[in-house]
C-alpha positions as CSV (number, residue, x, y, z in Angstrom):
1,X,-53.9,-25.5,219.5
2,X,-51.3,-23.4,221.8
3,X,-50.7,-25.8,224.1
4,X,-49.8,-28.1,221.1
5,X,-47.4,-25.5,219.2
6,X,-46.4,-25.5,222.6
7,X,-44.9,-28.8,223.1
8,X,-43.6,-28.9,219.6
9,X,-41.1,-25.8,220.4
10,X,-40.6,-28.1,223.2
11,X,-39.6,-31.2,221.4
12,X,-37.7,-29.5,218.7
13,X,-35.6,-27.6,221.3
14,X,-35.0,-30.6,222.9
15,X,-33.8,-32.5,219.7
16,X,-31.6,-29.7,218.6
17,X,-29.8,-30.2,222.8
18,X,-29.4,-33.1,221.8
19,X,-27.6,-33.2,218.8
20,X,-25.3,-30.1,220.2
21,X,-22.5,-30.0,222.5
22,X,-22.6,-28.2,225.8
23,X,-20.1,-25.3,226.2
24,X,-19.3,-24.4,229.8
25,X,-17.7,-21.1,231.3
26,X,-18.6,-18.8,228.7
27,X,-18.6,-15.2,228.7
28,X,-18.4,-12.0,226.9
29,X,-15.1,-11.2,224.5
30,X,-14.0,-8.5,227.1
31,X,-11.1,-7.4,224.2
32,X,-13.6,-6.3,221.8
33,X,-16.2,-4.4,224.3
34,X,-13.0,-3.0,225.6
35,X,-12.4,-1.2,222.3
36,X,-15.4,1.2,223.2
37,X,-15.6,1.9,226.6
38,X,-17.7,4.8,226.4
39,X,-20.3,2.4,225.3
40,X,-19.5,-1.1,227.0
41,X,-18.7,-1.7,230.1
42,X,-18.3,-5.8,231.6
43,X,-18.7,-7.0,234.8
44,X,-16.1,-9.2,236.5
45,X,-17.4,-12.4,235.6
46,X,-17.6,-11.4,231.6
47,X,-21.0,-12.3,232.0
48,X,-23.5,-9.1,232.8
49,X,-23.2,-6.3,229.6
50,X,-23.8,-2.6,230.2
51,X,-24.4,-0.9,226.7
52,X,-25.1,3.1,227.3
53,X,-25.5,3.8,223.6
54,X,-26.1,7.8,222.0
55,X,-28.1,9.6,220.3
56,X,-27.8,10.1,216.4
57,X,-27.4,13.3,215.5
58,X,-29.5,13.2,212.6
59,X,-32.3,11.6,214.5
60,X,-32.7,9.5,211.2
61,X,-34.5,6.9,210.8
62,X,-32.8,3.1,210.0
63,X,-35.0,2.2,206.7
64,X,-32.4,-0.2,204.7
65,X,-31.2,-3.7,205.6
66,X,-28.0,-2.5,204.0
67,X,-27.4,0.5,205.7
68,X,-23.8,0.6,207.1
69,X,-24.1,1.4,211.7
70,X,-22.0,3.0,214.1
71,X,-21.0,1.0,217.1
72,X,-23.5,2.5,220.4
73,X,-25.3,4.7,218.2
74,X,-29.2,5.1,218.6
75,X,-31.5,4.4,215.5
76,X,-34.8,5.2,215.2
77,X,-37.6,2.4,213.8
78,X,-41.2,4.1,213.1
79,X,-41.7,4.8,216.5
80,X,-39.3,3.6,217.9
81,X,-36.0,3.8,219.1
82,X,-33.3,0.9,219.4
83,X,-29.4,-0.1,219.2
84,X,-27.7,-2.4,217.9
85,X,-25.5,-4.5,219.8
86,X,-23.4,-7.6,218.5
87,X,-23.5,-10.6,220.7
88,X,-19.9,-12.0,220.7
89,X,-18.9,-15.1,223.0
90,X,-15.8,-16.9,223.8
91,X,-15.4,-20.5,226.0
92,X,-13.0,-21.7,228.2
93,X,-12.6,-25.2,226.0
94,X,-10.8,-23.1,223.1
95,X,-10.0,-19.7,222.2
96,X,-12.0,-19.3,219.3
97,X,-14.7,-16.4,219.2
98,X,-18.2,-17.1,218.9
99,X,-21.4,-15.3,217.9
100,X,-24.9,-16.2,218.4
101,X,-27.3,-17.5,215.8
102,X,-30.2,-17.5,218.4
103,X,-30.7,-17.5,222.2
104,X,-33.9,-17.3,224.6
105,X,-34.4,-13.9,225.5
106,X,-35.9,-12.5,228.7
107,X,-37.1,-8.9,228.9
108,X,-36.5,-8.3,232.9
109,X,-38.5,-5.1,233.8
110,X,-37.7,-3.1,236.7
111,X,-40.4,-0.9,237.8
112,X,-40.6,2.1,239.9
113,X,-41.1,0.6,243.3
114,X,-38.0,-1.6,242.7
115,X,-40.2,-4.7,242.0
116,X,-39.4,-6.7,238.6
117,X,-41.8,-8.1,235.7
118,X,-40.0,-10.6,233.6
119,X,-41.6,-12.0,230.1
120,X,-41.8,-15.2,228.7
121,X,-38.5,-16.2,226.9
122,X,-39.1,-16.0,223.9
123,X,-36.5,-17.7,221.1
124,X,-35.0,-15.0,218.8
125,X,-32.4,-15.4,215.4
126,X,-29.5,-12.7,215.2
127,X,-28.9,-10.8,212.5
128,X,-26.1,-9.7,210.6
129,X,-25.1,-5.9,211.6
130,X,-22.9,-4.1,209.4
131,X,-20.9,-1.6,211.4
132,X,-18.4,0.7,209.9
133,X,-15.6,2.9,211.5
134,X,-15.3,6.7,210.8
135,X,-11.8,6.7,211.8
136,X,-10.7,4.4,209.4
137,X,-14.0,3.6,207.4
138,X,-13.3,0.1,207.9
139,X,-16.8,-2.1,207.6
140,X,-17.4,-5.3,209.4
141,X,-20.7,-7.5,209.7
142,X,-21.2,-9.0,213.2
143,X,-24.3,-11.1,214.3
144,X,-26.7,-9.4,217.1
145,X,-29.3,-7.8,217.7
146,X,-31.6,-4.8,218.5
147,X,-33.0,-4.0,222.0
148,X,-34.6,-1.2,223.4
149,X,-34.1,0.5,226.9
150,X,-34.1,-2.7,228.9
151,X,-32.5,-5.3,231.1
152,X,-32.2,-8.9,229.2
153,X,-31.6,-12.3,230.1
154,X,-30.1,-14.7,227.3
155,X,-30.1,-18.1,227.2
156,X,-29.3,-21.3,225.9
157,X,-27.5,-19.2,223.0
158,X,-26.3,-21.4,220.2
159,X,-23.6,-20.5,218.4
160,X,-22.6,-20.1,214.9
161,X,-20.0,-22.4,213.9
162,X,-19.0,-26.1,211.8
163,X,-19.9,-27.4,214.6
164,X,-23.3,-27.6,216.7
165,X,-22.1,-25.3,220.4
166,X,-25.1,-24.7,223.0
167,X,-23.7,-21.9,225.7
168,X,-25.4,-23.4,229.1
169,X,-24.4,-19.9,230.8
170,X,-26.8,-17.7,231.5
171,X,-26.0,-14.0,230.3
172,X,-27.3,-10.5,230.9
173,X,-28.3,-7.3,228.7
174,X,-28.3,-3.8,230.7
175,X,-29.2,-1.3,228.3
176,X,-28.9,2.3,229.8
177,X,-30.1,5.3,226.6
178,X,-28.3,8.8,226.5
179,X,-29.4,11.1,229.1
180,X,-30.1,14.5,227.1
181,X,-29.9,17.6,228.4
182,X,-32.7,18.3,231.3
183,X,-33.1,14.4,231.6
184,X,-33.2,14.5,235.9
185,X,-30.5,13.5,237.9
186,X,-29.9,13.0,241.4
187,X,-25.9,12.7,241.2
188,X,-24.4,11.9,237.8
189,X,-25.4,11.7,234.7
190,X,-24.4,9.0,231.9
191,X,-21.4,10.1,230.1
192,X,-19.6,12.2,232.2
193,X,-17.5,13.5,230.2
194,X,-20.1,15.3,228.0
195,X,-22.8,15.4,230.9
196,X,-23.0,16.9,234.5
197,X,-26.0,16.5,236.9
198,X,-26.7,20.4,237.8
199,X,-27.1,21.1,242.0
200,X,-29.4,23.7,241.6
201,X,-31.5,21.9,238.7
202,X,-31.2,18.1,239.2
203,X,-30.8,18.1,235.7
204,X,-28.2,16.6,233.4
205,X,-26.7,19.8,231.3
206,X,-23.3,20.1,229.0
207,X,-19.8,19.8,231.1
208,X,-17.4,21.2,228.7
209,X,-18.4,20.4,225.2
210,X,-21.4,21.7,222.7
211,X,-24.5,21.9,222.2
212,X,-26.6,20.2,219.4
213,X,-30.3,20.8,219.9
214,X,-31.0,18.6,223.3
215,X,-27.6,16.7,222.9
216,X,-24.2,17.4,224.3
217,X,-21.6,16.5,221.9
218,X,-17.9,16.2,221.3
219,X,-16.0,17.6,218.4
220,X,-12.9,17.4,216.7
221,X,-11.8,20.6,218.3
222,X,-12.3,20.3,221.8
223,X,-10.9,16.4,222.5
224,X,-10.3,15.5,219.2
225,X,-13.2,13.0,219.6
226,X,-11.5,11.3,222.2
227,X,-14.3,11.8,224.8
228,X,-17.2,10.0,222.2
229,X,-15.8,8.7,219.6
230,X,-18.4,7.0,218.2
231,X,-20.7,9.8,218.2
232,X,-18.7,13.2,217.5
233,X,-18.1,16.0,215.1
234,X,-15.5,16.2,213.0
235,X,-14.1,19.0,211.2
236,X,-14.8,19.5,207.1
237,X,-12.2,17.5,205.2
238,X,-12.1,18.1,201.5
239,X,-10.0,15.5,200.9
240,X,-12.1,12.5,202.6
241,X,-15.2,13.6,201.2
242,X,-13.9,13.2,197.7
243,X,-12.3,10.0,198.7
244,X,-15.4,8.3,200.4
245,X,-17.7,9.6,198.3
246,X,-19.9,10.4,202.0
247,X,-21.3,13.8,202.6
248,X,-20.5,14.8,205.9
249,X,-23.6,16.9,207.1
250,X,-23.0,17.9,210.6
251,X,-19.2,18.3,210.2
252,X,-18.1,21.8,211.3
253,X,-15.5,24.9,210.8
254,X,-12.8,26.2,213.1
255,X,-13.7,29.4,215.1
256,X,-13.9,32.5,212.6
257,X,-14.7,30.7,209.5
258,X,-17.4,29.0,208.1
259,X,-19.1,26.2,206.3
260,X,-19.5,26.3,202.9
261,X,-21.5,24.0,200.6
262,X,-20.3,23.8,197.0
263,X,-20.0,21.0,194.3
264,X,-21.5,18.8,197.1
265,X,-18.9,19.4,199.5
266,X,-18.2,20.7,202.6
267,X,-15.6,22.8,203.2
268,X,-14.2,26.1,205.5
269,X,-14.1,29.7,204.7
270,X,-13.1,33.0,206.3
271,X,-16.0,35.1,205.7
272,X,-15.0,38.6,204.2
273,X,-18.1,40.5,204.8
274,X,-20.6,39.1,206.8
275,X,-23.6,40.3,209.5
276,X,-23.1,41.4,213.0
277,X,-24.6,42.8,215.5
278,X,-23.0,46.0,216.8
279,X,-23.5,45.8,220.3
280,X,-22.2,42.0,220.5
281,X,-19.6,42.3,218.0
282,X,-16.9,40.4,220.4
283,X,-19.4,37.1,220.0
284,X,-20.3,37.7,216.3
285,X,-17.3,38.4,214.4
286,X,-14.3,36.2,214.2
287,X,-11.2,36.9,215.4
288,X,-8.8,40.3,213.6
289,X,-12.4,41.2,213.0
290,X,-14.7,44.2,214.1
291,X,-18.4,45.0,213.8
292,X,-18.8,48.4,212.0
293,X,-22.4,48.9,210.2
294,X,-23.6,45.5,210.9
295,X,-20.7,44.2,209.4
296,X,-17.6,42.5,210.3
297,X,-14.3,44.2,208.6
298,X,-10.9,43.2,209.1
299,X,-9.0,45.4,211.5
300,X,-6.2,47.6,210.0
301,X,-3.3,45.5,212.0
302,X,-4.8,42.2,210.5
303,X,-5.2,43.7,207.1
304,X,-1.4,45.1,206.4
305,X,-0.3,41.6,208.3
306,X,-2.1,40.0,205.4
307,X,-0.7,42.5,202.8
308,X,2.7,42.5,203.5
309,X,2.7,38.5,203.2
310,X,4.5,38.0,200.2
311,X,4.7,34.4,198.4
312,X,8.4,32.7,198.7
313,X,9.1,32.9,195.4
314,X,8.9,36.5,195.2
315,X,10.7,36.9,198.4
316,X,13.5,34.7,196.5
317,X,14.1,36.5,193.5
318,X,13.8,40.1,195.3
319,X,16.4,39.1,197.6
320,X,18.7,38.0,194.5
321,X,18.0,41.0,193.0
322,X,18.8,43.1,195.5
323,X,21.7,41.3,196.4
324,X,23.0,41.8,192.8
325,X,22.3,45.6,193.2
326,X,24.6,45.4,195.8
327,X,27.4,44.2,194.1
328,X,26.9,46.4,191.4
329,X,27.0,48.9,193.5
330,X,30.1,47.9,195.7
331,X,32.5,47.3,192.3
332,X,31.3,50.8,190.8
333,X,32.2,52.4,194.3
334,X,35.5,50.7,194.2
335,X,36.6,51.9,190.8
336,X,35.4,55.3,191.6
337,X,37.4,55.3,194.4
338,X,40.6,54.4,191.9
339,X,40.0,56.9,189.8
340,X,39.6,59.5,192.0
341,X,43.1,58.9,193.8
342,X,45.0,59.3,190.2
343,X,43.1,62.8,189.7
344,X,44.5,63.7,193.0
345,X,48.3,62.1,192.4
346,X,48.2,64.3,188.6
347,X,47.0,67.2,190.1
348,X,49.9,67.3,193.0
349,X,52.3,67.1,190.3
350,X,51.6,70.0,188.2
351,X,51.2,72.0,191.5
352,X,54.9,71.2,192.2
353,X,56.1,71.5,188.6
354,X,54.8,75.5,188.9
355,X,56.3,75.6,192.1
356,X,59.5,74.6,191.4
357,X,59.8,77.8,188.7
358,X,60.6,80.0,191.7
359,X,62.6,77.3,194.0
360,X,67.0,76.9,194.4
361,X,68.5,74.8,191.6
362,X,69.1,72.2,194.5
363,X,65.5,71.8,194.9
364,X,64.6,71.3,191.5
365,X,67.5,68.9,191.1
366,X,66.1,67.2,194.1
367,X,62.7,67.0,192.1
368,X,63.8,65.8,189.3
369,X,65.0,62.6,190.1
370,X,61.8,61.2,191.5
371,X,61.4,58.4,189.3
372,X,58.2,58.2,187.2
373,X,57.5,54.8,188.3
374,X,56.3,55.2,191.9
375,X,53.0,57.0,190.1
376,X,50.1,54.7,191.7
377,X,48.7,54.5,187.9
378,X,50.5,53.8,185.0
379,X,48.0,57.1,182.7
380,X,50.6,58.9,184.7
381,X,53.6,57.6,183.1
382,X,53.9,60.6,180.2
383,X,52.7,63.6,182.9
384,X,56.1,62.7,184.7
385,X,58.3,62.8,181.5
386,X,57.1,65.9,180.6
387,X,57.4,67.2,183.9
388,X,61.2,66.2,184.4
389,X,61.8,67.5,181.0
390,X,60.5,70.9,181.9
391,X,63.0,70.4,185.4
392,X,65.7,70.0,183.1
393,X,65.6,73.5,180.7
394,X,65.2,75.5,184.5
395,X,68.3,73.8,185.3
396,X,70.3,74.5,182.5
397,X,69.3,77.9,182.4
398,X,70.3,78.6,186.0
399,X,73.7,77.0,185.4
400,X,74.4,79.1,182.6
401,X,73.4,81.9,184.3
């Protein structure tokens, strides 16, 4: 009964050859694996892919057909874990781009003592993957598949298209998992950037970014996800929340505030009061902060910093106030001033109208013919009439004297 199944894959196969046309020179699109080249990487030919896919951070499982995937991110299925890859081709006869509807795959094991194990091909159909894009949020479906932590061989891939296309090039799968933190190393570890093989442990441990549980990962705030972007954690954005409708679980605060959960949202805070611990306060407490009583209060430079910032409004219409003070001020001074140097003018003409009681007839005649008009305000107009008419009676008297 095998051997006759057998030979009836065989003659189907060879019937559906026949009907299709042969594509030669084949190879993977390099400008899309391009686009993620902490995940992809293509030999010369275009014809040997490297996928080094990551961890989830969530761990979670993949449980819906609909559920929208990240580009090189590991899912788990029961027990275990795969990633999905889309198979994308393009031929040397036209530069259309092709994906697969089903090719012969070949598991290629390589064991410890360098010696290999290959399967029996066995004839698979692609799926549809729906990817989406964090950065944009941007969804696509692409046909592939998912493989675990192995090295394939596909062939005799036909393609999806009006037409009936069988690839004749033979095509190879290398998939290389996340190395986690204490995964062993001799020299390097996968994703450098993240990753670093210790000297003293053989071990792969954090370069430069965080931790998360057994993962290294990149965040918003060290590269601004440039190192993983496909896997990295972003800060808490109100606004794309609300927009996407998404919850954003692992997304995460700047240094000295933190995350808050409210009317299912993320968002950041600066804590006002919260726990310390005394002897680490420089770690605990975020920055204008000190640990007193297991708690962290706001130093006194922070706090009048804070105090004395004033909303611009208010700094507006104090300034206009205070500029119309000013001139308030400056025209009450001014006539001050002006009436003060009349009181002094009067004042030095009665002192010379008593004087000139006692002085020669010249200089009272002398005196008496200022004119009132050079008086610097015009109140004084009747002081100097009086004053000349007083002149006058001394004068006469004198002369008839």
């Amino acid at each position: 009964m095998q051997h006759l199944l057998y030979y009836l894959f065989i003659i189907i196969f060879g019937l559906q050859i026949y009907h299709a046309k042969i594509l030669n020179g084949c190879r993977f699109v390099k400008k899309f694996y391009n686009t993620h080249p902490n995940i992809f990487e293509l030999n010369k030919n275009q014809t040997l892919l490297t996928v080094r896919p990551l961890y989830a951070l969530s761990n979670q499982s993949f449980s819906s057909i609909n559920q929208s995937l990240s580009i090189g991110i590991i899912y788990r299925f029961a027990n275990t874990y795969l990633v999905p890859v889309p198979l994308l081709f393009e031929c040397s006869e036209n530069e259309q781009i092709y994906t697969a509807n089903d090719c012969e795959f070949t598991i290629i094991d390589i064991r410890s003592d360098s010696s290999t194990r290959t399967t029996e091909p066995t004839r698979t159909t692609t799926v549809p993957l729906h990817f989406q894009e964090y950065s944009s949020l941007n969804t696509y479906s692409l046909h592939g598949a998912y493989f675990k932590q192995s090295t394939i061989a596909l062939r005799n891939c036909h393609l999806i298209s009006n037409e009936k296309f069988l690839i004749s090039d033979t095509f190879h799968l290398h998939i290389e998992f996340e190395q986690t933190i204490g995964t062993k190393c001799s020299e390097k570890c996968l994703h450098s950037q993240l990753y670093e093989c210790s000297s003293s442990s053989h071990t792969c441990q954090c370069r430069l970014s965080e931790k998360f549980g057994h993962l290294c990962i990149d965040t918003e705030l060290i590269s601004n996800c440039s190192y993983t972007s496909e896997r990295c954690r972003h800060l808490c954005h109100i606004k794309k929340q609300i927009r996407t409708g998404q919850i954003d679980h692992y997304c995460q605060c700047p240094l000295g505030t933190r995350r808050i959960y409210s009317n299912n949202i993320y968002h950041c805070e600066l804590p006002k009061l919260i726990e310390c611990d005394s002897q680490h306060s420089i770690t605990t407490c975020p920055k204008h902060y000190i640990c007193q009583n297991n708690q962290c209060i706001q130093t006194l430079l922070s706090r009048r910093i804070n105090e004395s910032i004033i909303s611009l409004p208010f700094i507006l219409i104090g300034l206009l106030i205070g500029a119309l003070l000013i001139i308030v001020i400056l025209i009450m001074g001014l006539l001050k001033m002006r009436s003060v140097k009349c009181v002094k003018f009067v004042h030095q003409k009665n002192v010379l109208s008593n004087h000139s009681v006692n002085s020669s007839p010249a200089t009272i005649t002398r005196l008496s013919t200022v004119p009132s008009s050079s008086s610097p305000c015009s109140t004084l107009s009747s002081s100097s009439k009086s004053t000349n008419k007083i002149l006058e009676k001394y004068t006469k008297i004198d002369l008839f004297e």
